[in-house]
C-alpha positions as CSV (number, residue, x, y, z in Angstrom):
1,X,12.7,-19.3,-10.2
2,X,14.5,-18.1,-13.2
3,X,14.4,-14.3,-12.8
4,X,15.2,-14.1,-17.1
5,X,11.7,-16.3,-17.6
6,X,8.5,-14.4,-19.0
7,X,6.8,-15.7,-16.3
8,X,8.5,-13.8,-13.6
9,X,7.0,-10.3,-13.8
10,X,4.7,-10.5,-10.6
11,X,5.5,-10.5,-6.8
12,X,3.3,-11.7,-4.1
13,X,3.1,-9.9,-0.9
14,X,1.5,-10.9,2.4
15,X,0.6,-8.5,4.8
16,X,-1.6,-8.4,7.6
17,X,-4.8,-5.8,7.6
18,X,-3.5,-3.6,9.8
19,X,0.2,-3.4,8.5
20,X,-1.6,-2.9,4.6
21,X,-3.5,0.1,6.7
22,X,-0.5,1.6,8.6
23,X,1.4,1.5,4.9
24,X,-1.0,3.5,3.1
25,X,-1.4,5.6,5.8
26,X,2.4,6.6,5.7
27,X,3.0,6.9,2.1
28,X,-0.6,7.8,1.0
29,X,-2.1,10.8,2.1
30,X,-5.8,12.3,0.6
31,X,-8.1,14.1,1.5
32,X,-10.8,11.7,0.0
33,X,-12.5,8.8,1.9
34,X,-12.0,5.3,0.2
35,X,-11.9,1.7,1.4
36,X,-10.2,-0.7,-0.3
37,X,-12.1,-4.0,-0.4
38,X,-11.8,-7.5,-1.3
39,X,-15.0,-8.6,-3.9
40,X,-15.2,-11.7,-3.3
41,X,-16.1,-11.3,0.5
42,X,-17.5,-7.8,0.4
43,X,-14.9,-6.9,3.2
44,X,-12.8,-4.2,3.8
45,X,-9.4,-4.4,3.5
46,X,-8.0,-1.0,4.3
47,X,-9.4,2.7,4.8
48,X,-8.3,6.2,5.3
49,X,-11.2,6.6,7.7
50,X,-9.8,5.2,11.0
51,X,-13.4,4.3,12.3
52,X,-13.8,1.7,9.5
53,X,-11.6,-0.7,10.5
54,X,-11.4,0.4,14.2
55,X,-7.9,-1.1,15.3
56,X,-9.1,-4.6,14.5
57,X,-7.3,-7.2,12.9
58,X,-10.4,-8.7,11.1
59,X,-11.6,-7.0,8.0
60,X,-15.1,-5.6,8.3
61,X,-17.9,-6.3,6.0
62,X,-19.0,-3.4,3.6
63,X,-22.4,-1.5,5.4
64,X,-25.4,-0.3,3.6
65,X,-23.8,2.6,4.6
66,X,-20.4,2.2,2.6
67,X,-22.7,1.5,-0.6
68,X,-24.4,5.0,0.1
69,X,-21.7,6.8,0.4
70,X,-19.8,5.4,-3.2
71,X,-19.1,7.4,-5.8
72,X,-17.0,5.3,-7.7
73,X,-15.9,1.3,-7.5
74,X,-12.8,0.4,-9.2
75,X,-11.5,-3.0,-9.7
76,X,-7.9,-3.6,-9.3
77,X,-6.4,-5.5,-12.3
78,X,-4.9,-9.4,-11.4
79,X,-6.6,-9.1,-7.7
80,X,-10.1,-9.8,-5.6
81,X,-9.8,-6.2,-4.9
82,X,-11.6,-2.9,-5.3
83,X,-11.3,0.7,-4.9
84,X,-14.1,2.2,-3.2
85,X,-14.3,5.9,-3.6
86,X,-16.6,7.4,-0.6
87,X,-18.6,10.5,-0.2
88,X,-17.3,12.8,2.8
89,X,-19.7,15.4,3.8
């Protein structure tokens, strides 16, 4: 790795679900509902709503219910993953 190459200006990161989830949690606070998913598997990845992903380590899939409740699906540039902005009542 040459940190002066063109190629270096990306980082990986692995993190599990739940470690992703607590992260947000702490340094993202809204009022708005969201998931963010992975794509490919229709999964979600991490949520403000703690129901969603319910302690788990395992990502659930997206309900008929999730796709009711979007408003808005962004994809996230260079990744699998998506925004999915939720309707709270």
């Amino acid at each position: 790795h040459n940190p002066d190459s063109a190629a270096s200006g990306f980082w990986v990161l692995r993190l599990t679900n739940q470690a992703l989830t607590s992260w947000l949690h702490e340094h993202h606070q809204s009022p708005h509902q969201w998931h963010l998913e992975d794509r490919n598997v229709q999964r979600v990845i991490a949520s403000n709503t703690p129901q969603t992903l319910g302690g788990s380590s395992v990502a659930p899939p997206v309900t008929a219910e999730n796709l009711g409740q979007s408003l808005l699906q962004t994809p996230l540039k260079g990744s699998d993953w998506q925004l999915r902005a939720l309707f709270n009542e």
